[in-house]
C-alpha positions as CSV (number, residue, x, y, z in Angstrom):
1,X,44.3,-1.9,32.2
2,X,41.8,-4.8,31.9
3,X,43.0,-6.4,34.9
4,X,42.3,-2.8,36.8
5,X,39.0,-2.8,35.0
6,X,38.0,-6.4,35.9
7,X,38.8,-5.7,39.6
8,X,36.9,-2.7,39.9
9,X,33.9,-4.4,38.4
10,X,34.6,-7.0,41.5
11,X,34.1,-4.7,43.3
12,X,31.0,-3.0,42.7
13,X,29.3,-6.5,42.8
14,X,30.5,-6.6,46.3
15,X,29.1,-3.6,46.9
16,X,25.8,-3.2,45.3
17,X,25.2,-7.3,45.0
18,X,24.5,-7.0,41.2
19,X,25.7,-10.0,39.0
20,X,28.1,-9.2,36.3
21,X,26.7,-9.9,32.6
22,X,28.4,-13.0,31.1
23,X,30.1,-12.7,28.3
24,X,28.4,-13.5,24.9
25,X,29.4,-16.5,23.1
26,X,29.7,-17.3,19.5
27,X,30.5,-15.6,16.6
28,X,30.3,-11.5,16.7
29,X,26.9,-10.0,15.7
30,X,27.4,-8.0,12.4
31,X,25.7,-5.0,11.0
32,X,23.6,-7.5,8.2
33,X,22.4,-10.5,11.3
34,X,19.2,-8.4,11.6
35,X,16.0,-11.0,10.6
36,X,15.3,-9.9,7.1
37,X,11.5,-9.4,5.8
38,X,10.7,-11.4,2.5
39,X,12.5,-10.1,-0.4
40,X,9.5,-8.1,-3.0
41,X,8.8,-8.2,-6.4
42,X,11.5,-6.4,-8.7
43,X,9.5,-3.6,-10.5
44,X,10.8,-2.2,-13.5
45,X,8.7,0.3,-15.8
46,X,5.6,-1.5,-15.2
47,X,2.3,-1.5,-13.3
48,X,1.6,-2.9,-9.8
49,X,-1.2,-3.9,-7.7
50,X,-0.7,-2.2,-3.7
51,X,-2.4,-2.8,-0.4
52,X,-2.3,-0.9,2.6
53,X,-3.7,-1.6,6.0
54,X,-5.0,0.2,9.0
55,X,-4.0,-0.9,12.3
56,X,-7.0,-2.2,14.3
57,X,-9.4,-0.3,16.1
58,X,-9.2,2.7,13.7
59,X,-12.0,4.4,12.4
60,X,-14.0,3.4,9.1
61,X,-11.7,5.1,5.8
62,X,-14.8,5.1,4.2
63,X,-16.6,8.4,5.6
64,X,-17.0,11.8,4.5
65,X,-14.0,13.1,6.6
66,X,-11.8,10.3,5.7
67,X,-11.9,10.3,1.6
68,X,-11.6,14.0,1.7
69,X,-8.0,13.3,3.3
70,X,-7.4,10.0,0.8
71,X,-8.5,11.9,-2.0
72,X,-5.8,14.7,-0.8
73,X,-3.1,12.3,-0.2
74,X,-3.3,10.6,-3.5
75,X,-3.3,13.9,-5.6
76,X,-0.5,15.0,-3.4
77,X,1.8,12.2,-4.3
78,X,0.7,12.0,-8.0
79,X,1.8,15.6,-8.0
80,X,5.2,14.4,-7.7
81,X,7.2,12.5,-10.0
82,X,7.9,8.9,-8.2
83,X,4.7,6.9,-9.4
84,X,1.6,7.5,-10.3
85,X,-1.4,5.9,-8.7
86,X,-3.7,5.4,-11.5
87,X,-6.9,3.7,-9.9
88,X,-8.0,2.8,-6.1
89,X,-10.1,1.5,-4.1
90,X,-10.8,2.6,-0.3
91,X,-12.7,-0.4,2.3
92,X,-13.0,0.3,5.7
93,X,-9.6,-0.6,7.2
94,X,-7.7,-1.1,3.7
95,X,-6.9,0.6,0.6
96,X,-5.9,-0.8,-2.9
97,X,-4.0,0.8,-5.5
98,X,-3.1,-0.2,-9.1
99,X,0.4,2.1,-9.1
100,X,3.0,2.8,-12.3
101,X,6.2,3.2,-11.1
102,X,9.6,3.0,-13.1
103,X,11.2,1.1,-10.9
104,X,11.1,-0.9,-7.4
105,X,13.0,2.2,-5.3
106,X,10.6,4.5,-6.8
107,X,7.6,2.9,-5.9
108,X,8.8,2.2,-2.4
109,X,9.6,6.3,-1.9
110,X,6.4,7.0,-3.5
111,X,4.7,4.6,-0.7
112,X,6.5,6.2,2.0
113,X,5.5,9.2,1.0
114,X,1.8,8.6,0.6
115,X,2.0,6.9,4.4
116,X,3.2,9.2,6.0
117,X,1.0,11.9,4.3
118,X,-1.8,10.2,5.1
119,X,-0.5,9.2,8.9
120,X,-0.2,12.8,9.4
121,X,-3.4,14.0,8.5
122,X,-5.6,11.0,9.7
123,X,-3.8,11.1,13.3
124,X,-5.3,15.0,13.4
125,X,-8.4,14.1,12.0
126,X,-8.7,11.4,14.8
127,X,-7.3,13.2,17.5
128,X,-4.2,10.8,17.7
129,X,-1.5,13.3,19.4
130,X,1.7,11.6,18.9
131,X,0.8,7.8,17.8
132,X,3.3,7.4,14.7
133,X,2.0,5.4,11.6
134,X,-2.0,4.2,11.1
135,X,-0.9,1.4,9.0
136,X,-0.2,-2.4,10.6
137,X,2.6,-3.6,8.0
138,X,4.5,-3.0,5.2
139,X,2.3,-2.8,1.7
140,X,1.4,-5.7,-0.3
141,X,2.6,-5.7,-3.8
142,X,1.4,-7.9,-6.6
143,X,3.4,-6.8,-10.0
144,X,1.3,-7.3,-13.1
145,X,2.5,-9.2,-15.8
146,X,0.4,-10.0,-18.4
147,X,-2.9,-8.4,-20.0
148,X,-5.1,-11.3,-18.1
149,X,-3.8,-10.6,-14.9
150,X,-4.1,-6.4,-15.4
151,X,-8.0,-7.2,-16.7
152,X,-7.9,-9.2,-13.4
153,X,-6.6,-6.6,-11.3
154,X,-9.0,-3.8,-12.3
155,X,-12.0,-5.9,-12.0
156,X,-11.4,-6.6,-8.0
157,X,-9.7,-3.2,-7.5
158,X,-12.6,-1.3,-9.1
159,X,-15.1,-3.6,-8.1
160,X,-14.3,-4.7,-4.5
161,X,-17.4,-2.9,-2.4
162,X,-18.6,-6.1,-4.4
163,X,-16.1,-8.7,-3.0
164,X,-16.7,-7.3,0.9
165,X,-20.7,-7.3,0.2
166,X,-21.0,-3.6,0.0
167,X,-22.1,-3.1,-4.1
168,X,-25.2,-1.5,-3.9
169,X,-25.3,-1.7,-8.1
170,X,-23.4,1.5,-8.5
171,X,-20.0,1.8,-8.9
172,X,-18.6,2.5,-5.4
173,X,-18.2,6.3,-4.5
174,X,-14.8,5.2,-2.6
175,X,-13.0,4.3,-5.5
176,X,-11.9,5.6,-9.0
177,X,-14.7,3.5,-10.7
178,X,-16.9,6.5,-11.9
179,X,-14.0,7.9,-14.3
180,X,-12.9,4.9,-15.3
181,X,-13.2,5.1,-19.4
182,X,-13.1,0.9,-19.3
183,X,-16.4,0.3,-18.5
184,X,-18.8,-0.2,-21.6
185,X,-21.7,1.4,-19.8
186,X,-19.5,4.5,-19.1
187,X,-17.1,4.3,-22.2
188,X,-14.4,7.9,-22.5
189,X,-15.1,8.5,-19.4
190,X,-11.6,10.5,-18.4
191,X,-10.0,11.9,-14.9
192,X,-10.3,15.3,-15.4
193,X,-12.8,15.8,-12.0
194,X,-10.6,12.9,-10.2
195,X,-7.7,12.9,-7.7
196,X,-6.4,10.1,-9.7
197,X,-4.0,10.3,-13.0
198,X,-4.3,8.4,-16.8
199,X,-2.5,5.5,-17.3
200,X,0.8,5.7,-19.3
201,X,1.6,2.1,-19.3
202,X,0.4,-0.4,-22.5
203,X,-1.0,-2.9,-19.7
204,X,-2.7,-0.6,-18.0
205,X,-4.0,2.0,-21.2
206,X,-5.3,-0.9,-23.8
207,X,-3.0,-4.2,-22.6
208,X,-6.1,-5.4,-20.8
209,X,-8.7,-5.0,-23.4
210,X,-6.8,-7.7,-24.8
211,X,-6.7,-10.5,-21.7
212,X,-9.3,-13.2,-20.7
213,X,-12.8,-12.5,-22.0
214,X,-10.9,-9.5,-23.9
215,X,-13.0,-6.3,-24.6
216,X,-14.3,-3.8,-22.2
217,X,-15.7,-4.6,-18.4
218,X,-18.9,-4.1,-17.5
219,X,-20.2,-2.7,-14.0
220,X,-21.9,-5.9,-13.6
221,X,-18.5,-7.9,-13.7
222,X,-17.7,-9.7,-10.3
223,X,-14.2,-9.3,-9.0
224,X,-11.8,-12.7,-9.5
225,X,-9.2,-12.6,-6.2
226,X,-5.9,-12.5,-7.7
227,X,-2.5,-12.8,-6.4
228,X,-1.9,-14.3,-2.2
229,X,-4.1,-11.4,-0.7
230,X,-7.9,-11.8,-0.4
231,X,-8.9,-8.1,1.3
């Protein structure tokens, strides 16, 4: 049966001049020899610090049209019961998000979900018939470990119209700042008007009061970069 194969295949190459594909050498390609991405931080009952990016050449996130469909997205997912995104942060081509999650596959669904929520509704918004995901790459994830680095977090999170030149000395409209009870100028403030939820974690609920200069922020405090990714 080969053999008949094989000589039929000689065949059409006389016929139709086409070269026959050479046979692959080496060991057989399994399932698993895909290239794999880097391995993430394990995530278990804890608090995280997440970054999404637009692909380029996309609209501004940070007009009128735009948060309205953010601030949708995020109540959406926090409706469910995967993670909760507890504070944010929205730049022109990124957002960041300080997330509890109970574990690493949770988070991950809860991401998913919130992309392609938020792919959905920006591609109407802009018109984009068809054109899959906004976002360029996988999310960043920075898990948060210790009440320094979680006082750390919240400062560039909350503050980071600063770090891109945009603070204005207000807290930015594109972010959770304005209910966020941390600050001593706006003390008990709570999220009952806002899209996001109230912390349940101790890191993220008191744990931080208690890193670095310890205490409460201030609106005046600049953001300190944390973690591999500056945006």
């Amino acid at each position: 049966m080969a053999k008949a194969r094989m000589g039929r295949a000689v065949v059409l190459q006389a016929v139709f001049g086409f070269a026959l594909p050479k046979k692959r050498r080496g060991p057989k390609r399994t399932k698993d020899s895909r290239v794999a991405h880097g391995s993430r931080e394990e995530m278990k009952g804890g608090v995280a610090h997440v970054t999404i990016k637009l692909k380029m050449g996309l609209r501004s996130l940070r007009k009128k049209e735009e948060m309205a469909v953010l601030r949708a997205a995020i109540a959406r997912v926090n409706q469910g019961k995967l993670v909760r995104i507890v504070e944010f942060s929205v730049m022109s081509n990124h957002v960041h998000l300080i997330v509890e999650a109970e574990n690493s596959g949770d988070l991950s669904k809860g991401m998913a979900s919130l992309n392609t929520g938020l792919g959905m509704r920006l591609n109407r918004l802009w018109g984009r018939v068809r054109q899959g995901s906004v976002f360029a790459e996988r999310f960043h994830l920075e898990v948060i470990k210790s009440p320094t680095q979680m006082r750390n977090v919240l400062k560039y999170v909350l503050r980071n119209d600063v770090h891109h030149g945009l603070g204005l000395g207000i807290l930015d409209p594109c972010s959770s700042a304005m209910s966020f009870g941390g600050f001593a100028e706006r003390q008990g403030a709570t999220k009952v008007d806002c899209v996001s939820v109230e912390a349940q974690t101790w890191l993220l609920r008191t744990g931080w009061t208690k890193g670095g200069q310890k205490g409460l922020l201030t609106i005046h405090d600049l953001p300190r970069v944390t973690g591999v990714l500056q945006a």
